[in-house]
SERODO-621994 format. One record per residue: residue number from 1; residue in one letter; y, x, z of N, C-alpha, C, O in turn. Coordinates in nm, 4 decimals, always signed. Atoms other than C-alpha are relative to their C-alpha. Example, Ala and Ser with C-alpha at 12.3 -4.5 7.8 and 13.67 -1.06 7.14 Angstrom:
BEGIN
1	A	-0.1190	+0.0890	+0.0000	-0.4500	+1.2300	+0.7800	+0.1200	+0.0900	+0.0000	+0.1181	+0.1936	+0.0665
2	S	-0.1190	-0.0820	-0.0060	-0.1060	+1.3670	+0.7140	+0.1090	-0.0770	+0.0730	+0.2198	-0.0261	+0.0899
//
This chain:
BEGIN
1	X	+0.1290	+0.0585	+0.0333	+0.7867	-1.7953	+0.0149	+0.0138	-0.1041	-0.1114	-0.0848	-0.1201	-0.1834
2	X	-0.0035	+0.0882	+0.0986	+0.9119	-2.0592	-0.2182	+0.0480	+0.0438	-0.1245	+0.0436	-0.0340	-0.2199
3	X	-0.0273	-0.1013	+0.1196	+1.0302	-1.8062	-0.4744	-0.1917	+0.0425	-0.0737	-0.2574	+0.0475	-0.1777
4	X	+0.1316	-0.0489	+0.0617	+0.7000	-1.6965	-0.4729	-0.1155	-0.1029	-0.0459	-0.1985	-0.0864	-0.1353
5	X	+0.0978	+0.1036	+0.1076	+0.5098	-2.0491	-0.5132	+0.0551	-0.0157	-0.1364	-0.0128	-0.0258	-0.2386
6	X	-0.0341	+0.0814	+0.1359	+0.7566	-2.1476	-0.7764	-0.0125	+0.1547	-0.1451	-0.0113	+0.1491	-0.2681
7	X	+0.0326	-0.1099	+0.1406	+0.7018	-1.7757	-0.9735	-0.1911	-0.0268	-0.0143	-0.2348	-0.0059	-0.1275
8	X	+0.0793	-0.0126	+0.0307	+0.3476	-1.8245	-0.9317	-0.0574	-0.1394	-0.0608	-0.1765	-0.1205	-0.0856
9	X	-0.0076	+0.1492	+0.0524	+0.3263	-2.2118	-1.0700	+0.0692	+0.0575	-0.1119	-0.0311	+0.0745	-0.1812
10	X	-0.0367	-0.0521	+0.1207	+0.5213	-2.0614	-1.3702	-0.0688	+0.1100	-0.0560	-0.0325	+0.1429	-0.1689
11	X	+0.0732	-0.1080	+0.0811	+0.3135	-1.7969	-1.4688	-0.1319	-0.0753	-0.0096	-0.1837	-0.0619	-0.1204
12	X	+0.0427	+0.1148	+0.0162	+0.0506	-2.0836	-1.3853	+0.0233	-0.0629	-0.1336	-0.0388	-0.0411	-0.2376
13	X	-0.0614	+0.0920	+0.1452	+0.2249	-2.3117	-1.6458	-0.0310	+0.0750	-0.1578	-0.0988	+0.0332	-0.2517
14	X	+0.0185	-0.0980	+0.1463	+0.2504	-2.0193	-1.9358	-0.1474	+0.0432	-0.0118	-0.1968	+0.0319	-0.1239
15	X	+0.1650	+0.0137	+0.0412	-0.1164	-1.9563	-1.9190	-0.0655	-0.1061	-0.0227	-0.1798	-0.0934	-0.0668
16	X	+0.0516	+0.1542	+0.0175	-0.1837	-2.3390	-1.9373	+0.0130	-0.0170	-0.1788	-0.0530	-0.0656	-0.2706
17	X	-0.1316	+0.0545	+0.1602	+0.1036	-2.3290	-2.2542	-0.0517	+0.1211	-0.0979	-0.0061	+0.1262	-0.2121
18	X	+0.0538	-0.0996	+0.1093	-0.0913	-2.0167	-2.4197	+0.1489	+0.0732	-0.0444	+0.1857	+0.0953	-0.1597
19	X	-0.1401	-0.1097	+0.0215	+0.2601	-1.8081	-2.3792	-0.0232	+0.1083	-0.0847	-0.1367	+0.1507	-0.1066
20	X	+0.0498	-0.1454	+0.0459	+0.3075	-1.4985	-2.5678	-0.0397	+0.0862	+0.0978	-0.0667	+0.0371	+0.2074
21	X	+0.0236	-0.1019	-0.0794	+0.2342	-1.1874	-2.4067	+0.1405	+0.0125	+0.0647	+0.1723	-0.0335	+0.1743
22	X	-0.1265	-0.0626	-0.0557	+0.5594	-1.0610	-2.3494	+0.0695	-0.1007	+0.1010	+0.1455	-0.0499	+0.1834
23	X	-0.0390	+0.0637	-0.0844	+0.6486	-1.3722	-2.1615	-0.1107	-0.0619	+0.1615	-0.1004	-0.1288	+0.2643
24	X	+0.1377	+0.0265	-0.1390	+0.3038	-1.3802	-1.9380	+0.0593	+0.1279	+0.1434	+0.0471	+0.1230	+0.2658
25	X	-0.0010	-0.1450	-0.0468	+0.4178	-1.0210	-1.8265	+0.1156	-0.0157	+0.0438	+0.1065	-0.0167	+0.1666
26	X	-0.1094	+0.0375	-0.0861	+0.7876	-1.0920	-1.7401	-0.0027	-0.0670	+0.1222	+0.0696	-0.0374	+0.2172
27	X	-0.0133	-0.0063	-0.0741	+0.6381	-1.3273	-1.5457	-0.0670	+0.0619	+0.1002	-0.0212	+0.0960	+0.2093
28	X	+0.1124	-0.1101	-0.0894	+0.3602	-1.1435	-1.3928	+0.1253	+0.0989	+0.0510	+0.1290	+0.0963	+0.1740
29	X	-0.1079	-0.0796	-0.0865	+0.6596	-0.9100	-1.2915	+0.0868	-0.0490	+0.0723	+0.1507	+0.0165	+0.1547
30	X	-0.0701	+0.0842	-0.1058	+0.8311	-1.1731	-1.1360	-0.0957	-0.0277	+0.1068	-0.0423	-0.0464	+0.2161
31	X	+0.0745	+0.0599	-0.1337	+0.5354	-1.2682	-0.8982	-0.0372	+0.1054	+0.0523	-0.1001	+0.0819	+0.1554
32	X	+0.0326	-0.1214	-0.0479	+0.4779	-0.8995	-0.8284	+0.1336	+0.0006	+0.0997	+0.1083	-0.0049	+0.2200
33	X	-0.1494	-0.0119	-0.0758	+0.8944	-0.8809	-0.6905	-0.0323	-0.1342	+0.1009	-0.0097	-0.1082	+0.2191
34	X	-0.0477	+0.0761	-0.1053	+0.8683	-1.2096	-0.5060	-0.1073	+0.0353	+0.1003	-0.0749	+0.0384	+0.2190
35	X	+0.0845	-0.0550	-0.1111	+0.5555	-1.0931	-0.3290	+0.0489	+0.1456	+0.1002	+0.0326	+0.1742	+0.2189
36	X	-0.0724	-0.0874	-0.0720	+0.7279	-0.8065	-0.2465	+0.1159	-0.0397	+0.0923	+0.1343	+0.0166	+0.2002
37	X	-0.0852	+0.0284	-0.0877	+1.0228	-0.9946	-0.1226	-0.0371	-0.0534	+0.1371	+0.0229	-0.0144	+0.2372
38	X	+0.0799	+0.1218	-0.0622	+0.8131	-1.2535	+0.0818	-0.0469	+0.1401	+0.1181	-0.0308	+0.0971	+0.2323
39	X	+0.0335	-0.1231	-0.0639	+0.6832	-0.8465	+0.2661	+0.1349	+0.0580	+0.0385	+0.1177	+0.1506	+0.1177
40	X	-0.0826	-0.0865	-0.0439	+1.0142	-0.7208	+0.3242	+0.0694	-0.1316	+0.0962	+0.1318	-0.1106	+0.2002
41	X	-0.0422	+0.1201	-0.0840	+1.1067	-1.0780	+0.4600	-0.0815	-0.0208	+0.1228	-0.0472	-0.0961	+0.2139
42	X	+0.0798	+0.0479	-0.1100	+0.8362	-1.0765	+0.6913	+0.0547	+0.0975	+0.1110	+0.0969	+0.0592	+0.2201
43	X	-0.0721	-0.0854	-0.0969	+0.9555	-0.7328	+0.8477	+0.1385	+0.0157	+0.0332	+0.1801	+0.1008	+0.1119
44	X	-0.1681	+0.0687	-0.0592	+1.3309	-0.8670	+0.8807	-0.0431	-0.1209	+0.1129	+0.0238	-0.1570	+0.2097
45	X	+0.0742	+0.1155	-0.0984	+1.1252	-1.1370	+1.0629	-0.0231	+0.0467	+0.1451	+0.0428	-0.0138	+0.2296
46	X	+0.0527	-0.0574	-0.1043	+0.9717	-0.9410	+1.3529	+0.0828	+0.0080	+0.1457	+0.1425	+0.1080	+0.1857
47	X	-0.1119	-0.0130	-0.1069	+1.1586	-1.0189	+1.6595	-0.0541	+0.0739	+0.0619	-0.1730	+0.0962	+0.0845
48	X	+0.0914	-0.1258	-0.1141	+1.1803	-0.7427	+1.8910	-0.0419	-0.0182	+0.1099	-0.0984	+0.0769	+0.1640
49	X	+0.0303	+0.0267	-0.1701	+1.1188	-0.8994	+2.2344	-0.1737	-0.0277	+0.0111	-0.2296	-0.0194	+0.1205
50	X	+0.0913	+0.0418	-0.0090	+0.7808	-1.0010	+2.1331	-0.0903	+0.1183	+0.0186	-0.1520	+0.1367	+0.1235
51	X	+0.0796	-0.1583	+0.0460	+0.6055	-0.6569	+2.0180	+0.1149	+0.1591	+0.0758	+0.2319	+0.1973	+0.0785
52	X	-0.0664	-0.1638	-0.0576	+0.6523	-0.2945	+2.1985	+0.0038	+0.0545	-0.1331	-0.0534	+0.0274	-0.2387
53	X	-0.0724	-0.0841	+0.1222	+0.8192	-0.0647	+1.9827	-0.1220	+0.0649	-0.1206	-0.1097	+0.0593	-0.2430
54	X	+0.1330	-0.0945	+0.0413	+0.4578	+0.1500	+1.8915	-0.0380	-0.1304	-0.0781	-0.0370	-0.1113	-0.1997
55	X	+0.1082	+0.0958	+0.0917	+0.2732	-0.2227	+1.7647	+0.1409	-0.0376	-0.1033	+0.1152	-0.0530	-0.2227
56	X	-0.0610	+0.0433	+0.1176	+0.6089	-0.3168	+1.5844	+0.0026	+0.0877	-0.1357	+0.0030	+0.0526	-0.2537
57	X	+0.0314	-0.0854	+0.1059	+0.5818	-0.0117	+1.4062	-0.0783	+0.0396	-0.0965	-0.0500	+0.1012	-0.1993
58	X	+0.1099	-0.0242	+0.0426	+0.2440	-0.0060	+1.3250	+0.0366	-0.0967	-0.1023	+0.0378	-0.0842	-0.2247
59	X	-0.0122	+0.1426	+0.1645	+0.3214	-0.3416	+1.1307	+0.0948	+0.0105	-0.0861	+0.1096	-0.0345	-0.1997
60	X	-0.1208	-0.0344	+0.1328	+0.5940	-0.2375	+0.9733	-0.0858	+0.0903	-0.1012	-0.1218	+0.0519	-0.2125
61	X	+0.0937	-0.1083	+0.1179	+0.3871	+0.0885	+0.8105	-0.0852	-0.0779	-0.0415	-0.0842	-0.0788	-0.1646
62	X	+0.0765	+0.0954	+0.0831	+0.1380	-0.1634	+0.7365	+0.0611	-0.0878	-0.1395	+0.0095	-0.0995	-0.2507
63	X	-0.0510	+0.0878	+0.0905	+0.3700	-0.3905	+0.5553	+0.0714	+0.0745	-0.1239	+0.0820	+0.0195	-0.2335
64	X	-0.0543	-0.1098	+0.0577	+0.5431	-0.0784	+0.3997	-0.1064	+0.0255	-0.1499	-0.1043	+0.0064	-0.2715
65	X	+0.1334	-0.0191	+0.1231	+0.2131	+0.0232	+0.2376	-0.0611	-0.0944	-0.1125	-0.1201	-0.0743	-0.2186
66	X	+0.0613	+0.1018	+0.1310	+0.1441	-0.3193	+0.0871	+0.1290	-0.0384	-0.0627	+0.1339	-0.1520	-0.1099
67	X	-0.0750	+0.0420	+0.0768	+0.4489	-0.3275	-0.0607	+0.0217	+0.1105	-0.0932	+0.0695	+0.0854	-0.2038
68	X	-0.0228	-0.0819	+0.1005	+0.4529	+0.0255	-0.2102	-0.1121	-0.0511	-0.0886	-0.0744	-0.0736	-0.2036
69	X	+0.1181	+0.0038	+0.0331	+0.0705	-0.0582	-0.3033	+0.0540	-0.1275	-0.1300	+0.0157	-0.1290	-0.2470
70	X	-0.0447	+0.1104	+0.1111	+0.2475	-0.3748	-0.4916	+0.0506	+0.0183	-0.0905	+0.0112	-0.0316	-0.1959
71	X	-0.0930	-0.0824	+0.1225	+0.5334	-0.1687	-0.6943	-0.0803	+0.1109	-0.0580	-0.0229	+0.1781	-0.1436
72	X	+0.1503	-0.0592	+0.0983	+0.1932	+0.0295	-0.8228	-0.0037	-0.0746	-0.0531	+0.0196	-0.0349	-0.1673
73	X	+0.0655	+0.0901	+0.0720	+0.1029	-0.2702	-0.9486	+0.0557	-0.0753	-0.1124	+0.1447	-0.1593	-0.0994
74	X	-0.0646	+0.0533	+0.0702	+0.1504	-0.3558	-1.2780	+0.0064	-0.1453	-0.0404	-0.0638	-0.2213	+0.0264
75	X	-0.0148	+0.1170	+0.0502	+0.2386	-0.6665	-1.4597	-0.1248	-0.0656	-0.0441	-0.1698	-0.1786	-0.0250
76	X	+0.1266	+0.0479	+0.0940	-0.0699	-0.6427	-1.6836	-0.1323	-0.0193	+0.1425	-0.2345	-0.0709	+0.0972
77	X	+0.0623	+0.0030	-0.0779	-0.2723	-0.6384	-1.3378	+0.0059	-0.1649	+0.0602	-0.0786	-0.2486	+0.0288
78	X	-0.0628	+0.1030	-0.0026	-0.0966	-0.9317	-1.1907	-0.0314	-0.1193	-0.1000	-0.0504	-0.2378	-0.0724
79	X	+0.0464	+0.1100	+0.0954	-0.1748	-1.1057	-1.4941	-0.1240	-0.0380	+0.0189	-0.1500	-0.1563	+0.0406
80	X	+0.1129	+0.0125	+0.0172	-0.5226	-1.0445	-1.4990	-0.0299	-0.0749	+0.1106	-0.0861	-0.1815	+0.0855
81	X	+0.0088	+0.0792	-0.0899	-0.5279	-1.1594	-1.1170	-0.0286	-0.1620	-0.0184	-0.1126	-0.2332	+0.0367
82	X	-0.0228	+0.1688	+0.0285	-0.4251	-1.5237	-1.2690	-0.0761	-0.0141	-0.0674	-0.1630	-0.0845	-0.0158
83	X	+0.0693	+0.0255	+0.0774	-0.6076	-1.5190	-1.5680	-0.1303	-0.0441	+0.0523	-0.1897	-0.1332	-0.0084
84	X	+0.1730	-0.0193	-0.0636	-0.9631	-1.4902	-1.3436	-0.0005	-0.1023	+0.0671	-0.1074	-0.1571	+0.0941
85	X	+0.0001	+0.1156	-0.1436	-0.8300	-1.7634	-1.0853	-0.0159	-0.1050	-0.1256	-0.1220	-0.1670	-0.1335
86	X	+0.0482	+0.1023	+0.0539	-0.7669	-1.9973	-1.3868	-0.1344	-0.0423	-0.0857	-0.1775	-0.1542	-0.1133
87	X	+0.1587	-0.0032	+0.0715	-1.1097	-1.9062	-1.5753	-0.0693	-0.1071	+0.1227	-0.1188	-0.2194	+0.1127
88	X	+0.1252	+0.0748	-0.0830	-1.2821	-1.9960	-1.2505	+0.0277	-0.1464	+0.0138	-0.0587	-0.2340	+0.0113
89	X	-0.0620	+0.1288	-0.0415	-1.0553	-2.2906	-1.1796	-0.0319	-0.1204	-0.1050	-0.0517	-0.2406	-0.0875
90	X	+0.0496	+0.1217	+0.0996	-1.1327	-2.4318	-1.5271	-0.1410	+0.0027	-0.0336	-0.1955	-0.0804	-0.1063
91	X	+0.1557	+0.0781	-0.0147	-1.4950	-2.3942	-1.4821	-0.0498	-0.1028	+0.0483	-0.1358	-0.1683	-0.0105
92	X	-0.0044	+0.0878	-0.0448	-1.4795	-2.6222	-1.2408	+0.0167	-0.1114	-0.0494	-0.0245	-0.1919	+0.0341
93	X	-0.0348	+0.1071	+0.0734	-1.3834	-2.9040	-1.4701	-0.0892	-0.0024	-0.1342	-0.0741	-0.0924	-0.2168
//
């Protein structure tokens, strides 16, 4: 999880700093991987005593799907994600 604040506070930062492209998108592909990690960390997480085998499973295929659904997702998507949060964010001001 802290991979993933500190990639998404840097891709943050380079849209503040008017980055090039090519460095918005590196990181936009970095906050795509740590979100993915942050999903494969959650299902290394899952202790088994808590959940029967059938609901652990279910969450696993769940978590499965939003992580293939993520490695769909490109960089230039990812970007746009941020771009819209900081539009709105600097309306506000």
């Amino acid at each position: 999880m802290l991979t993933l604040a500190k990639r998404s506070a840097t891709l943050r930062a380079l849209l503040n700093q008017r980055a090039s492209e090519n460095k918005l998108h590196k990181a936009a592909g970095r906050v795509r991987d740590a979100r993915i990690q942050v999903l494969r960390a959650t299902i290394g997480s899952f202790p088994s005593v808590i959940y029967s085998r059938q609901s652990k499973t279910r969450r696993i295929a769940k978590l499965d799907e939003q992580i293939e659904l993520l490695r769909a997702t490109s960089p230039v998507a990812i970007l746009t994600e941020f771009q819209l949060a900081w539009q709105k964010a600097s309306e506000h001001f």
